[in-house]
VOGU-3710 file (C-alpha; in Angstrom, 3 decimals, decimal comma):
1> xxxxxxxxxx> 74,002/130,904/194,478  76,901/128,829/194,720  78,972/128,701/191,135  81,325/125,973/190,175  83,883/125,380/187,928  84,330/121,134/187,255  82,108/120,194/190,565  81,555/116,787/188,163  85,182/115,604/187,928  85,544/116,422/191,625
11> xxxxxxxxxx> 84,698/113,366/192,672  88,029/112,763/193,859  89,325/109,914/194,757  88,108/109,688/197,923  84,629/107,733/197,452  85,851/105,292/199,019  85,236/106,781/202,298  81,427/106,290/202,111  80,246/103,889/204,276  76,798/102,343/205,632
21> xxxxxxxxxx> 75,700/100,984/208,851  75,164/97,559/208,294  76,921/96,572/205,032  74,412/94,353/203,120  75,882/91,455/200,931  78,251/92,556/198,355  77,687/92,000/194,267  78,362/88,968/192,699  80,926/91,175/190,114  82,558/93,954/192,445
31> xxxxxxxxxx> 85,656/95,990/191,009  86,508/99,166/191,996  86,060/102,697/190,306  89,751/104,452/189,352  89,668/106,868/193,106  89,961/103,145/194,381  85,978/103,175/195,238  84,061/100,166/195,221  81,104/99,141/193,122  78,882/96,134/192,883
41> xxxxxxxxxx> 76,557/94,853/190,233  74,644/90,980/191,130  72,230/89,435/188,952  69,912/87,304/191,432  67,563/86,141/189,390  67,585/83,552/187,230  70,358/81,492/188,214  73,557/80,406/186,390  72,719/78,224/183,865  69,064/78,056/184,040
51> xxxxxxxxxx> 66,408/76,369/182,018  63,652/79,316/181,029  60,362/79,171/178,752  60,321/81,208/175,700  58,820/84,583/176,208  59,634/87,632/178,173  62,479/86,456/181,446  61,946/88,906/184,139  65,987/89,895/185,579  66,455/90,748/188,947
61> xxxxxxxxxx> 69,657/91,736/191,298  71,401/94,541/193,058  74,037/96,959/192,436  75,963/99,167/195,031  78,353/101,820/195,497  80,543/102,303/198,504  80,466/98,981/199,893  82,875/96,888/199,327  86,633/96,845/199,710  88,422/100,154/198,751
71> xxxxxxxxxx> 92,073/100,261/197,361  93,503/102,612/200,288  95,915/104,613/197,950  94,742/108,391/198,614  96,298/110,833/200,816  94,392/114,149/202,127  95,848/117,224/203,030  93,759/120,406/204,239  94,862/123,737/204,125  93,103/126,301/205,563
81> xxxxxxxxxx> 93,085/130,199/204,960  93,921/131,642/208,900  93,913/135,070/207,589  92,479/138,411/209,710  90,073/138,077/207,361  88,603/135,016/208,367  87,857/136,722/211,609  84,479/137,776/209,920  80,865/136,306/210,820  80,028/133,644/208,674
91> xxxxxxxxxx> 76,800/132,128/210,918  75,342/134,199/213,929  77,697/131,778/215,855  80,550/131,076/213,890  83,334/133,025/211,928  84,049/132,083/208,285  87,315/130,922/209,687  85,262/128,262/212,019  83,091/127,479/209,030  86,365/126,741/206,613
101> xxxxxxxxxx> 87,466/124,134/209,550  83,867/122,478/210,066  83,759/122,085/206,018  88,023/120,405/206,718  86,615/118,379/209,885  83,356/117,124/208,588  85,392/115,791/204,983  87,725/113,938/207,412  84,878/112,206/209,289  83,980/110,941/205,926
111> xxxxxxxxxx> 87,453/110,340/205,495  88,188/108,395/208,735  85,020/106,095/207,990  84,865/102,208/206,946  85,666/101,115/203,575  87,473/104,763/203,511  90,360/104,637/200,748  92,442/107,550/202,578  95,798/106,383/204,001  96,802/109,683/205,835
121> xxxxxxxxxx> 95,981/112,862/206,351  97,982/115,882/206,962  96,938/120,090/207,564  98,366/123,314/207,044  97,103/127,142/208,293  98,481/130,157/206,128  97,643/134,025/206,338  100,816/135,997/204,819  103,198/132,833/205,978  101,999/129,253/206,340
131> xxxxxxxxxx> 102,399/126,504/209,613  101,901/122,545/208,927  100,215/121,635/211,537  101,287/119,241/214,161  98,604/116,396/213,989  99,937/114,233/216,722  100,265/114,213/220,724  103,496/111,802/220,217  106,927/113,733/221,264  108,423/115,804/217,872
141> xxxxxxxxxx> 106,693/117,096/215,194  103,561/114,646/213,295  103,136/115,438/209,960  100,643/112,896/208,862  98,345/110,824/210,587  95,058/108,298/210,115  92,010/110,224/209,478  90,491/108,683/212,157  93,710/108,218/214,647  93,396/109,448/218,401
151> xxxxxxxxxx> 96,263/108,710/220,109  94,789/110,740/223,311  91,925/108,618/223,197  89,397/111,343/223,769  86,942/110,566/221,599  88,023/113,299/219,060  90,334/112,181/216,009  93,869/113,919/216,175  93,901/116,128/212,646  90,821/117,473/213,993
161> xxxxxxxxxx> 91,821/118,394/217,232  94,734/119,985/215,212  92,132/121,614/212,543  89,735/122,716/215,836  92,711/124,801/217,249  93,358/127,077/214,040  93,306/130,838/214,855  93,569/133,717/212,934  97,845/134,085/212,596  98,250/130,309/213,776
171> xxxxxxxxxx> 97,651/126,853/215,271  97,618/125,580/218,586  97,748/121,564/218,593  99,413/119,869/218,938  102,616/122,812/218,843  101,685/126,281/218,763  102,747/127,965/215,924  102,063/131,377/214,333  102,354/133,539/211,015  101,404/136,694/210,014
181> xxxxxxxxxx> 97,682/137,485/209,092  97,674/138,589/205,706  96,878/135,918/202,547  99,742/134,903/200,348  98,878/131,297/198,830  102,722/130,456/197,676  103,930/129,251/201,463  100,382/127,587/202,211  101,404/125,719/198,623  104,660/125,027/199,613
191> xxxxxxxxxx> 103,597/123,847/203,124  101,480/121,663/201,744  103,976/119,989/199,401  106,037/119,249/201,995  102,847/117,372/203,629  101,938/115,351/200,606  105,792/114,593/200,225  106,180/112,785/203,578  102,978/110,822/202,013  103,422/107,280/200,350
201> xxxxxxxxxx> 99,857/106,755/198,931  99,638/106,596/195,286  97,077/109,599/194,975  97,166/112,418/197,213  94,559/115,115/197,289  95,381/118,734/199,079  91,918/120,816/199,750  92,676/124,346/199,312  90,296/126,628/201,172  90,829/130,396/201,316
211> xxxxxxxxxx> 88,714/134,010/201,419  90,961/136,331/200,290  93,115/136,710/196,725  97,142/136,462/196,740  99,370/138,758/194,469  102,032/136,374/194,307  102,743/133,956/191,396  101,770/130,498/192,079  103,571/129,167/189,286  106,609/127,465/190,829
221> xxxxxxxxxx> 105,256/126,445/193,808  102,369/124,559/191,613  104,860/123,067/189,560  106,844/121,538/192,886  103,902/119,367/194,301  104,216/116,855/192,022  102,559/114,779/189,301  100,541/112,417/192,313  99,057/115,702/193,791  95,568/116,983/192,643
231> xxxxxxxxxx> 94,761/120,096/194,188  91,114/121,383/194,722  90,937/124,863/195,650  87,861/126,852/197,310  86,903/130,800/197,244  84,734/131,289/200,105  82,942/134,384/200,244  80,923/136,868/198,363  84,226/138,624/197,923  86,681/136,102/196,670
241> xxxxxxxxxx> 86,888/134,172/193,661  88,847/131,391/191,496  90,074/134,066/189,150  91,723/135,959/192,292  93,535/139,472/191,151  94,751/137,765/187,869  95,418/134,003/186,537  99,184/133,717/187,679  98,135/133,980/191,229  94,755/132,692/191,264
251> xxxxxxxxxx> 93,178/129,523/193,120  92,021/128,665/189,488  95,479/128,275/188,130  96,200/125,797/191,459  93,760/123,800/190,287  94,138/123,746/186,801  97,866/123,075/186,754  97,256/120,349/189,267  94,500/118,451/187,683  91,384/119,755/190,694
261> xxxxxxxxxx> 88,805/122,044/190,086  88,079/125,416/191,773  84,728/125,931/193,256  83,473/129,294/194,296  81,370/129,574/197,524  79,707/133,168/197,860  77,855/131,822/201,133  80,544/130,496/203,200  78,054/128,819/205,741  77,438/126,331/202,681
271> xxxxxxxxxx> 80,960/125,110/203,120  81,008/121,995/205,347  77,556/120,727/203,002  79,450/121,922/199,778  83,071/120,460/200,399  82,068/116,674/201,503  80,115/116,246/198,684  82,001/116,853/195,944  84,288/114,013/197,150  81,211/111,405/197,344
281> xxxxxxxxxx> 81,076/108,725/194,871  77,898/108,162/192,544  76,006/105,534/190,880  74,857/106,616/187,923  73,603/104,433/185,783  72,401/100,303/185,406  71,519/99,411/181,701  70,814/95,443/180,537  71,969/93,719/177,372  70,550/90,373/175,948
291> xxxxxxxxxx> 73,116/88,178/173,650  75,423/91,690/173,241  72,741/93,689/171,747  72,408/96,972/172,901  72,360/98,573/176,193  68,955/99,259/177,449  68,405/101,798/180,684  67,367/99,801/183,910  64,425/101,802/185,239  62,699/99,636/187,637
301> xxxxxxxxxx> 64,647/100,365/191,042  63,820/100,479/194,865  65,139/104,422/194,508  63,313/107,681/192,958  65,846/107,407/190,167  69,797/107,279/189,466  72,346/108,845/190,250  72,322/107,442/193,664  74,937/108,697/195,980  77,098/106,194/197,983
311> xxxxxxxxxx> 76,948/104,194/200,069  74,101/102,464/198,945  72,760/99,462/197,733  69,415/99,188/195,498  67,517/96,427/193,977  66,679/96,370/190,636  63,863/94,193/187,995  63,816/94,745/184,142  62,369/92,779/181,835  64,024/91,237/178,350
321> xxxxxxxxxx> 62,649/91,707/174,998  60,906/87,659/174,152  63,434/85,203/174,116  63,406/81,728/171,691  64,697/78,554/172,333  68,152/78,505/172,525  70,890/79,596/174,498  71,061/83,662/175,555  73,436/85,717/177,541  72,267/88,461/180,153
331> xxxxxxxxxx> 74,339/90,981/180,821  73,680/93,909/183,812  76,077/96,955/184,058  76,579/99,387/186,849  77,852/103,327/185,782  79,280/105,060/188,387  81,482/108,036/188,807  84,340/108,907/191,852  87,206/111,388/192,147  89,085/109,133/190,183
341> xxxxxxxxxx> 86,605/109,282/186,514  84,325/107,037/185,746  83,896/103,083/185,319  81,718/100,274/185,567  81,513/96,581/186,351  78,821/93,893/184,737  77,802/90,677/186,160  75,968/88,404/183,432  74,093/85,210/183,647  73,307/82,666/180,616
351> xxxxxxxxxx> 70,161/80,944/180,059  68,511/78,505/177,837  65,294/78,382/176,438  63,811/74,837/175,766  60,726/73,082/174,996  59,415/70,047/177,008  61,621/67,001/177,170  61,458/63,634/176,747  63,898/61,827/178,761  65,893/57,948/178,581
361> xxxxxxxxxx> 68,777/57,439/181,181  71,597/55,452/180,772  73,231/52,064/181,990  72,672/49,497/183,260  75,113/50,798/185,610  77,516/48,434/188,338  80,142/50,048/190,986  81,151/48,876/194,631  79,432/50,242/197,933  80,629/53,336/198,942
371> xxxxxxxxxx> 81,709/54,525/195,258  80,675/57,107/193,135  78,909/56,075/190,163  78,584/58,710/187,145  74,973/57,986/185,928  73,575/60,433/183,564  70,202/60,513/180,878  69,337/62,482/177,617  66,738/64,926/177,170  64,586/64,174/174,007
381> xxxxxxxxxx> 62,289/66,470/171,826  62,421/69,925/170,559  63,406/72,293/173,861  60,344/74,651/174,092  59,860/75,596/178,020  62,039/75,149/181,445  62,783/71,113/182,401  63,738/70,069/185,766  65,086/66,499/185,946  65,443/64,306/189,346
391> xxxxxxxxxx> 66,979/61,427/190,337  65,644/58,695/192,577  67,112/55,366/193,857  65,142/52,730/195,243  65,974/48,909/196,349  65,217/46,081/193,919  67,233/43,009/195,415  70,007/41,983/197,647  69,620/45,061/199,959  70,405/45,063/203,275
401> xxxxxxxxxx> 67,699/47,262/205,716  68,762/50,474/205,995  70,949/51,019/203,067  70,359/54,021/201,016  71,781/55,650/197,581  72,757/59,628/197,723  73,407/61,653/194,117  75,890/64,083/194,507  72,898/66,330/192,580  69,821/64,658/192,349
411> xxxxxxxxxx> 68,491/67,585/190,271  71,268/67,176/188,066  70,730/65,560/183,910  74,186/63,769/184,423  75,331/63,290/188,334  76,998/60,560/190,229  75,368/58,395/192,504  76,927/56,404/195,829  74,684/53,776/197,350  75,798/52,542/201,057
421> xxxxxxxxxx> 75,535/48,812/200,684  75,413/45,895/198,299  72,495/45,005/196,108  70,915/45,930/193,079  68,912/49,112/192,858  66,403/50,630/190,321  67,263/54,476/189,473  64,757/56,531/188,118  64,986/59,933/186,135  62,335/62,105/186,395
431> xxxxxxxxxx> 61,953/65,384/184,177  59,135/68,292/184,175  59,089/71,335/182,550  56,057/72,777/184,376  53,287/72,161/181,678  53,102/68,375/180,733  53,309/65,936/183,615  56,553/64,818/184,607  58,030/61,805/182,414  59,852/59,304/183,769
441> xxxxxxxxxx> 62,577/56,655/182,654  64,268/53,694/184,775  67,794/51,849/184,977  69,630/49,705/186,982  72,821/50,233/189,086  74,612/46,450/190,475  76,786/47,481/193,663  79,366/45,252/194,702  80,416/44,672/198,598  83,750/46,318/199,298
451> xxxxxxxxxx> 86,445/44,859/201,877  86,752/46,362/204,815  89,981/48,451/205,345  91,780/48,285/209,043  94,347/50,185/210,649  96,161/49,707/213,664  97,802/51,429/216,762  98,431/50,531/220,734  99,163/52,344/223,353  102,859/52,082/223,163
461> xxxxxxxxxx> 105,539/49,616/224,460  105,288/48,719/228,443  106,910/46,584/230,605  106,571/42,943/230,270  103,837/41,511/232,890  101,752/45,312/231,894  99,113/45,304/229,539  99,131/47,013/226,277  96,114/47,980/224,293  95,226/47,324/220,684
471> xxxxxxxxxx> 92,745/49,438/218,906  91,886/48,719/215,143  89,899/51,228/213,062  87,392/49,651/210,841  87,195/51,729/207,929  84,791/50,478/204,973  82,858/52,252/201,836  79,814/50,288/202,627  78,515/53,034/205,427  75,525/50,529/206,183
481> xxxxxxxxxx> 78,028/47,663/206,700  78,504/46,010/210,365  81,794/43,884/211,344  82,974/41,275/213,528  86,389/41,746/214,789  89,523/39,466/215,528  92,726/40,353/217,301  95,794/38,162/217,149  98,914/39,999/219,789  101,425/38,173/218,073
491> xxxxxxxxxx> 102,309/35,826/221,172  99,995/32,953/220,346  97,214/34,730/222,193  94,237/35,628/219,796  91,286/36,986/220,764  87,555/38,121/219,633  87,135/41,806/220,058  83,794/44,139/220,399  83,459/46,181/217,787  81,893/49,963/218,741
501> xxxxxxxxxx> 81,139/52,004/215,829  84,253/51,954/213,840  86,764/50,437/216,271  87,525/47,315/217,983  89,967/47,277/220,929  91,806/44,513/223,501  94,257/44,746/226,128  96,671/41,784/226,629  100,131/41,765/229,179  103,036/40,305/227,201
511> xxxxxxxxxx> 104,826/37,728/229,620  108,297/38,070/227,938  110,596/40,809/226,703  110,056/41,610/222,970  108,665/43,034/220,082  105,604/41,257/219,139  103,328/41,406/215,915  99,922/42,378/216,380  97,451/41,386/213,543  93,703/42,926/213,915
521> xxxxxxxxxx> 91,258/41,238/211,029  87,923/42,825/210,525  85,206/40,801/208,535  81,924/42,516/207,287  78,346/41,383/207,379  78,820/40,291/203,564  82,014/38,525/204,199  84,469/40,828/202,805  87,809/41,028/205,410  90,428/42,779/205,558
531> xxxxxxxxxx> 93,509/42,924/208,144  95,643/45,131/209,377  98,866/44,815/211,600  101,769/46,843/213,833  104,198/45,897/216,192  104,600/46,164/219,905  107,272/46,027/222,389  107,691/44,197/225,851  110,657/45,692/227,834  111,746/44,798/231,438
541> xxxxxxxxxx> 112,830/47,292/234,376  116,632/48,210/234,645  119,138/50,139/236,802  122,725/50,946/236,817  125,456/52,478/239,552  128,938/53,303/239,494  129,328/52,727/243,302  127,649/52,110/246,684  128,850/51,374/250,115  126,279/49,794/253,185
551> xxxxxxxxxx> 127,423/49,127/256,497  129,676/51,611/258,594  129,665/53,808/255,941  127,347/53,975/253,561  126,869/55,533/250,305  123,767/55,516/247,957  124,189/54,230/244,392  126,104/56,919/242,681  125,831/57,986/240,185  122,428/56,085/239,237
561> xxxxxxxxxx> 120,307/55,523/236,349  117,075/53,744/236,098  114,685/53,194/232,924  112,349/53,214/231,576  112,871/56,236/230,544  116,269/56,242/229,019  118,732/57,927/231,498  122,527/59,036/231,666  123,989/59,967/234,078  128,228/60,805/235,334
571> xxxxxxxxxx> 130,843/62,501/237,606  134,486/63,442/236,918  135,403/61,579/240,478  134,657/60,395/243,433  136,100/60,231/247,453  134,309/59,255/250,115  136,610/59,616/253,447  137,967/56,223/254,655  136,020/54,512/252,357  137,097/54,870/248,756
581> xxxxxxxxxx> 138,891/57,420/245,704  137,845/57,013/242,214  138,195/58,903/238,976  135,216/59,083/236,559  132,426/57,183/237,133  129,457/56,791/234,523  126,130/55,204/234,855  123,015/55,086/232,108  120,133/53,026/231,377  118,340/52,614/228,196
591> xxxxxxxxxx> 114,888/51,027/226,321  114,356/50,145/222,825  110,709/50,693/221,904  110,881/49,342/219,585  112,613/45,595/220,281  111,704/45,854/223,722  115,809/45,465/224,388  116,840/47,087/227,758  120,617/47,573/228,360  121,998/48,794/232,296
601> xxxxxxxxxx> 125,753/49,811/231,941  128,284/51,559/234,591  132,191/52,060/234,704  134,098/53,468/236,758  137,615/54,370/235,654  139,430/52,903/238,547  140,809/54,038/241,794  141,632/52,752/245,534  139,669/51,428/248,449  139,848/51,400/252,279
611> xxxxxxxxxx> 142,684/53,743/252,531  144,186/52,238/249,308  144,491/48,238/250,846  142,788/48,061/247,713  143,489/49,226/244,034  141,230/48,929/241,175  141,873/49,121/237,495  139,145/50,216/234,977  135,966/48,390/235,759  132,563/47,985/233,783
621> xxxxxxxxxx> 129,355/46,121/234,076  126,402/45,504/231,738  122,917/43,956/232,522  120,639/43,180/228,834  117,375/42,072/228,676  115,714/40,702/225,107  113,243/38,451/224,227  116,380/35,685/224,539  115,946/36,619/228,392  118,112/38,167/231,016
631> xxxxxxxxxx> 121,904/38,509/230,436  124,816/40,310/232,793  128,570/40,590/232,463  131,118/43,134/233,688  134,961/43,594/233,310  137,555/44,023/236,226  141,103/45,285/234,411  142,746/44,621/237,367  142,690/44,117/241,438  145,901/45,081/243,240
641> xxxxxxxxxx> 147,776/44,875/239,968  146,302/41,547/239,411  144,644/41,485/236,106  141,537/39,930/235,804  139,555/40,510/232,942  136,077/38,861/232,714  136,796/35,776/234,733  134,786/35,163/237,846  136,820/35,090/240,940  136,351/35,822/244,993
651> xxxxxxxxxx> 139,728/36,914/246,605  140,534/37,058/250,117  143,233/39,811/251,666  143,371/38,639/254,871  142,415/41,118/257,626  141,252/43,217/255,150  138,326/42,010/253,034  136,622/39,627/250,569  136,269/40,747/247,467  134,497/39,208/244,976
661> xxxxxxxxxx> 134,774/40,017/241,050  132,816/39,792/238,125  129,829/38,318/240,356  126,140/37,562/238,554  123,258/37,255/241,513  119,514/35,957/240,034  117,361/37,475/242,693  114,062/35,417/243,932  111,738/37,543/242,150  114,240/36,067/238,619
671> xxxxxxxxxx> 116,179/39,328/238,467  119,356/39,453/237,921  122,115/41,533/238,923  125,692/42,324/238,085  128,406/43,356/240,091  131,788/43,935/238,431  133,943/44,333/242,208  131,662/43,593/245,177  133,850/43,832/248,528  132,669/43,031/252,181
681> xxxxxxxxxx> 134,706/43,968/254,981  135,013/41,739/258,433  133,155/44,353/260,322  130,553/44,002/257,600  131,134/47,194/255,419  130,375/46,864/251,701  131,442/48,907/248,708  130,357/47,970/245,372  132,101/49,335/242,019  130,209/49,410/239,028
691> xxxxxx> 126,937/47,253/239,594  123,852/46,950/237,403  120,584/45,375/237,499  116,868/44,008/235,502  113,957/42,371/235,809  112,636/43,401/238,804
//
């Protein structure tokens, strides 16, 4: 027979490590019990709130244990007696040293499962020395570990590969280590507070499992593990016990000093049932209360009886004493017990108790389509059974086909209603309280047509001669409300636009550069309007150079910018052989989005030409395009020490070249272009210097 000493505050606080398969719904109330377990209580039945005939009301729901979310703040540590002694038989197949390890492995499955509160786990073997056990494959020495990590990945969780390789005198995984074979409990206790140490959970539990006694006093090394340590020790064998050779060094003061228990196991093949479940977590009781009165067992259950170990759920009916009219509170508690002591959550439900109604609504009632209405009724007579009320909405003039009214609760005394569409509707509140026949009562509710609210976008600013689109959303509270739609561009052009579903859309090519207003007006089928607007931009093409050359030599435009999009674009210098020398030469393009302005501008910071017959100063030109039109210019500092400024000019060096300054060319196609020094050569070469042009 298997004696123990505080088995019932064992519980540890490690029931959090229950777990099902698959975890039903959780309880309405959930909390969790103080080893960080969780438990459940749910009233189902009735509802929140409900309406109930006097009499007996029949209370239904479900409580559970284990199922929920556990507050991970427990560490385990095993330590396991790897004395010579341990050597002997405890099954026909197994030694009581293998049964002390199944009792450690099949705890830390429990550990290691779902909804587990454990953190970390951590081991130690001891005969007349003690070895913490490397629990991890990783390089150096693991201490601690998941209670369900494997790092190897071979199907076998690390601290149990560790615990599966104790030997008499030592360990083998994941470091080999080894001791001397006798029993002394003070290094196995001092191992193992250097485990739960290295451990930052708030609670830590050490297991303490040995067959033999130990002469030495425990006291100090008790007294070092700490005030967060609970230590539940284990005799195992007909010939050990928690007493031991006296109290100082006994397994009974370990646990007493440390806040465990110390269970004796004569049989030691009853280990690995006897040491998981003294860590499970119970439900022990469900009792109901009606209006704080007094606590009344819950006997009715889909189990034998309570305490039901976890995890579980169970379903539970119990009947109240006969309730009167008025309004009652029902109250369900759940017991249970962990590790960690006991506690309890309740879930409770109120209810009234009423006698058949009479019922009048309100109004006359008026709103606009689309809005929320509050609309509400009184219940008349002396409350004597349960009333259900509905509201119904039906058309009585002015309404369009299709329109309908919605209540945000149509079961609901006092609710708000929304109707779709103009017109006047009748409302009628119903009631029943499932004896008399339903009564009824009527009202009105007026709804007013709402303007339709537009907004407006388009596909962006493009070129002038391009088409940009215009799409307005309709928006409007009257859901059963159709539209007719207008768009004005902003250019004198205004057109009539099909309207699908909730937008209306119309492309249109501005003919000018510009930015343009665009108006969208959307009128309903009860004449309400309402209008909307954004702008738009018409922009025209654009490039810009700081030099070229065509002819003998030629040069592309360099460098060169061209926009849309926006573009910059420079180089410290510039020398083409025979042709010219420049110093910096800077070229960029850029369009407004918003105006529609485009602006081409190069410079080039001067330099010679043709072997230097030809010296420039600081040159500049600048093409602009707005909704004014098209618009160039350019500035020669000087030619040959000539200065020139903006002025237009052509001048000959004869033998040498024609070069014409500050030169604007309008192209057939209307573009325009600017050259600031354009010169042309007898033999037909031609060198540009800072050139620019739009529109084309």
């Amino acid at each position: 027979m298997v004696s123990q000493r505080g088995v019932g505050a064992v519980a540890l606080a490690l029931a959090g490590l229950l777990v099902g398969g698959a975890s039903p719904a959780l309880a309405a109330t959930t909390g969790n019990l103080p080893g960080g377990t969780s438990i459940g209580v749910s009233i189902t039945g009735p509802n929140q709130g409900a309406v109930l005939p006097q009499g007996v009301a029949t209370i239904t729901g479900t409580a559970s244990i284990g199922l929920g979310v556990p507050v991970v703040d427990t560490a385990l540590t095993y330590v396991v007696d790897a004395s010579s002694s341990t050597g002997s038989p405890c099954t026909t197949t197994q030694t009581v040293l293998g049964c002390e390890v199944g009792a450690a492995r099949g705890l830390n499955q429990i550990a290691a499962a779902s909804r587990s509160v454990v953190g970390s786990v951590g081991a130690v073997a001891f005969g007349t020395k003690a070895a913490i056990a490397d629990v991890g494959p990783a390089a150096g020495d693991q201490r601690l570990t998941g209670p369900g990590t494997d790092s190897n990945g071979n199907g076998t969780p690390d601290v149990e590969e560790a615990l599966a390789s104790i030997r008499a005198g030592g360990v083998d995984r994941f470091t080999a280590r080894t001791f001397s074979a006798g029993t002394d409990y003070v290094p196995a206790l001092l191992a193992s507070n250097t485990v739960t140490a290295a451990q930052t959970q708030k609670r830590k539990i050490v297991v303490f499992l040995s067959d033999g006694f130990s002469g030495s006093n425990v006291g100090a090394a008790v007294a070092a593990a700490g005030p967060d340590v609970d230590i539940y020790t284990f005799a195992v064998g007909a010939g050990a016990s928690c007493d031991g050779v006296n109290y100082a060094s006994s397994m009974q003061r370990i646990a007493d000093v440390t806040g465990g228990t110390c269970t004796e196991v004569p049989n030691p093949a009853a280990l690995p049932s006897i040491v998981p479940s003294v860590i499970n977590a119970t439900l022990t009781g469900l009792t109901v209360s009606v209006d704080n009165g007094p606590q009344v067992p819950i006997t009715a259950l889909s189990v034998a009886a309570l305490p039901q170990t976890g995890p579980t759920q169970i379903n539970w009916t119990v009947p109240t004493a006969p309730l009167g009219v008025g309004a009652h509170r029902v109250c369900v508690t759940a017991n249970g017990n962990d590790g960690g002591g006991d506690g309890s959550v309740t879930d409770c439900v109120n209810v009234t108790v009423q006698a058949p109604p009479g019922i009048t609504p309100g109004g006359p009632y008026t709103t606009a389509e689309g809005t929320a209405v509050s609309v509400g009724g009184t219940l008349v007579n002396p409350p004597v059974g349960l009333v259900t009320t509905r509201w119904t909405a039906t058309p009585l003039s002015g309404v369009g086909a299709g329109a309908s009214c919605s209540f945000a609760d149509p079961n609901a005394l006092n609710t708000t209603v929304t109707c779709n569409d103009n017109g006047v509707w009748t409302l009628t509140l119903t009631a029943n309280d499932g004896v008399n026949g339903p009564v009824t009562g009527t009202t009105t509710v007026t709804v007013a047509n709402a303007n339709p609210v537009v907004s407006v976008s388009t596909s962006g600013a493009a070129q002038a001669g391009s088409a940009v689109t215009v799409t307005g959303t309709i928006t409007d509270p009257g859901a059963n409300d159709t539209f007719t739609c207008r768009i004005d561009f902003g250019d004198g052009t205004v057109v009539n636009a099909t309207v699908t579903g909730s937008t209306c859309s119309a492309a249109h090519a501005y003919g000018a550069v510009g930015q343009y207003t665009v108006r969208v007006t959307a009128t309903d089928d009860d004449g309400g309007v309402g209008t909307g607007s954004t702008t738009t931009a018409a922009f025209a093409r654009a490039e810009a150079w700081g030099l070229s050359a065509a002819g003998l030599i030629t040069l592309a435009k360099t460098p060169y910018s061209a926009c849309p999009p926006s573009t910059n674009n420079s180089t410290l210098s510039l020398n083409v052989v025979n042709l010219l020398t420049v110093g910096a030469v800077n070229a960029n393009c850029n369009v407004d989005s918003t105006t529609g302005t485009t602006t081409a501008f190069s410079s080039v910071a001067g330099g010679s030409l043709l072997l230097g017959a030809i010296t420039i100063g600081a040159v500049s030109a600048q093409c602009t395009s707005t909704g004014d039109g098209l618009a160039g210019s350019s500035t020669v500092a000087s030619i040959n020490g000539q200065i020139v400024g903006t002025a237009t000019a052509t001048i000959n060096i004869l033998g040498v070249a024609q070069i014409y300054v500050n030169q604007t060319v309008i192209g057939a196609d209307g573009s325009l272009t600017q050259y600031a020094v354009r010169v042309v050569t007898p033999l037909g070469q031609e060198i540009v210097v800072a050139g620019c042009r739009i529109g084309f």
